[in-house]
N, C-alpha and C positions, 0 to 999 in steps of 0.2 A: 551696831545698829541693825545687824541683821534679826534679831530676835523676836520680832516681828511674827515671824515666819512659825515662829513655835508660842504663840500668844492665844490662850485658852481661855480668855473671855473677850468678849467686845472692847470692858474698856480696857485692860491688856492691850487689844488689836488699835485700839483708836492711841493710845498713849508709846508705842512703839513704832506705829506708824507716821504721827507724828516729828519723833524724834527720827526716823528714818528719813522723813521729807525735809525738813531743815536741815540736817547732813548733806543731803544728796545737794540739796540749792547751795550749798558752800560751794561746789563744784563750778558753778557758771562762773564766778568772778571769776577765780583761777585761768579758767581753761579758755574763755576770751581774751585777757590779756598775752594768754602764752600764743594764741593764734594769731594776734593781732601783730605779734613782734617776732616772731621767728622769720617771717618772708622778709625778702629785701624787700625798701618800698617800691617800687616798680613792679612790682606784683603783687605785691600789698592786699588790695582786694582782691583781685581774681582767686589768687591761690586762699583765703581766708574762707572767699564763697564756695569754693568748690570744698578745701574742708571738714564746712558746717553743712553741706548737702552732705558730705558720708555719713559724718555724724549722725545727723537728722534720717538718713533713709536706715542707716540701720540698728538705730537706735527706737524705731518707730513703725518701721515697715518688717526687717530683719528678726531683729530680736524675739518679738512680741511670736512668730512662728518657730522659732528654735527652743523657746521655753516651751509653748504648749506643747511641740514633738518630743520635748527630753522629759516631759511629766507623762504626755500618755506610753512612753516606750517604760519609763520606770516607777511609773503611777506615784512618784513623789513629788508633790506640791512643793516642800522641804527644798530636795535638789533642785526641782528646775528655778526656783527664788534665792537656792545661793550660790547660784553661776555668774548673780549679780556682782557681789564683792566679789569674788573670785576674776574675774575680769577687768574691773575697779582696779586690785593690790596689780595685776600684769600692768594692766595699764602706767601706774605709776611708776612702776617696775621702766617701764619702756622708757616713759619721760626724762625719770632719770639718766640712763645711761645713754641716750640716742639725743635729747635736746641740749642743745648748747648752749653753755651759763657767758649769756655776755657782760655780767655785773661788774663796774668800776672800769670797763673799759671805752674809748673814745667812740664816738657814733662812725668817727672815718674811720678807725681800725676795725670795724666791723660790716660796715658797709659793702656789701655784692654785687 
């Protein structure tokens, strides 16, 4: 999906980008559901809100300054656009081995 980023005409740019943003929106369902249920409920919300605040600030506030600084330091539009996946595959990377698979098991054997 990243391909985008190397797209030499408009509609290139418009039909990559595209397919880039429907990729990327696959991501919310996911990543709601796995925040909604990793917290014991007694924390349930708190720990979901707080989060989706990291999420949100540095995904929004964070980021958007770390790409411009890594394009103006290497003047590639290129790199600082694919720190995106790059960050994506760690992330998944992380999910997998640090979240823990409560699948087929009782809601009291899991319960904290």
């Amino acid at each position: 999906m990243t391909l985008w980023v190397y797209a030499a005409s408009d509609l290139w740019l418009w039909v990559f980008g595209l397919a880039w943003s429907f990729g990327f929106l696959g991501f919310w369902g996911p990543s709601t559901t796995l925040t909604a249920e990793v917290f014991p409920t007694r924390i349930r919300g708190v720990a979901n809100g707080v989060v989706w605040f990291v999420g949100f600030f540095v995904g929004f506030v964070l980021w958007p300054f770390a790409t411009v600084a890594l394009q103006q330091a290497t003047g590639s539009f290129a790199l600082a656009f694919l720190t995106i996946p790059v960050f994506m595959i760690a992330m998944a990377v992380g999910v997998w081995l640090i979240v823990p698979e409560y699948a087929g098991k009782e809601l009291n054997a899991i319960a904290v």
